[in-house]
Every structure is written in C-alpha cells, then in structure tokens.
N, C-alpha and C positions, 0 to 999 in steps of 0.2 A: 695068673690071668693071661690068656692069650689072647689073640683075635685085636680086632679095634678098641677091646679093654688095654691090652699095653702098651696101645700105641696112645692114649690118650693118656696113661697115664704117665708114659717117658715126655710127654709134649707140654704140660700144664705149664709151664711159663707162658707162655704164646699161645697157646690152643684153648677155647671157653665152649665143654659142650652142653648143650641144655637138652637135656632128654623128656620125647614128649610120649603122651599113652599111644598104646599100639594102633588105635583107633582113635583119632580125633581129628574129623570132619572139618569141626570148627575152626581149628589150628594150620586146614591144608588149604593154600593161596590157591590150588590149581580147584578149587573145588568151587572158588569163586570167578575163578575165570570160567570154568565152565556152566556155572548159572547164568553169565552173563552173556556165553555163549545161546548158548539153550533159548534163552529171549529173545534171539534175532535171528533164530532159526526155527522159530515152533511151527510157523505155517507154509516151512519151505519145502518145496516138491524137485526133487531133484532126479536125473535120467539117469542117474549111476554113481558106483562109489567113489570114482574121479572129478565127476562134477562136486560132489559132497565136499571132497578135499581142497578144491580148490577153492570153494565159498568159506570154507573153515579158515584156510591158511588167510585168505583175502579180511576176512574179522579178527585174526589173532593178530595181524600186519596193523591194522587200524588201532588196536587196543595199545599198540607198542606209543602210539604218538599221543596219548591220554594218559600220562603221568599222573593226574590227579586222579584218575577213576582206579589207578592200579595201587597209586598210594591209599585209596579208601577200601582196597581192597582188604592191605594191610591194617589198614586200623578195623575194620571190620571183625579180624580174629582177636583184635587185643595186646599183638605182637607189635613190638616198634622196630625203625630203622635203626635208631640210635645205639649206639654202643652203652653196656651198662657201665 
C-alpha cells in the first residue's frame, strides 16, 4: 500500500480514520456554513468582487462568536464532537 494508505496504517495506535463517500453533502460542515451564508446574503447588491469579500469575511467573523449555531451545525450532519 502506498500513499496515505501506509501512513495510516504505520500510525493505528494513535491515528482513527473514518472514511466518508466521495460525495456527501450532508456529512460537509462547510456546506452548512454556506446555507447559512447564502440567507444573509440573498438580497445583497454589492459594487464589486471586494465589497462581496468583504461582507462574506464580516458574516464568517460573526458566525465564529455563535458557538451554538456552529455546534448545530455539527449536529445537523449526525457527526459528534465527542471522541468515540
């Protein structure tokens, strides 16, 4: 086995990987950040791709102080924080 197959497999004491389908939406946290993006920008008019960035980075900055909406975020998929 090469590649990050040997490396996972010299590491098993310490290293737990959980392998998910090559597609799945449901399982990707960034997918809910960006829904939740997408809601607070649906009816935004913006002057150019720098203003865009900057309204994006100013909503990603505010989502960081909302613990609880990121942690439902995580429960949302199914996935926990918890160690198994």
């Amino acid at each position: 086995m090469t590649g990050s197959g040997a490396f996972i497999d010299a590491h098993t004491s310490w290293l737990l990987v959980y392998r998910f389908p090559a597609h799945a939406p449901e399982l990707n946290l960034a997918e809910e950040v960006r829904a939740c993006l997408r809601d607070k920008l649906l009816n935004l008019a913006v002057d150019g791709i720098d203003q865009l960035t900057l309204v994006i980075r100013s909503k990603l900055k505010r989502l960081q102080y909302q613990p609880t909406l990121l942690d439902g975020f995580v429960t949302e998929t199914g996935l926990s924080l918890q160690l198994p």
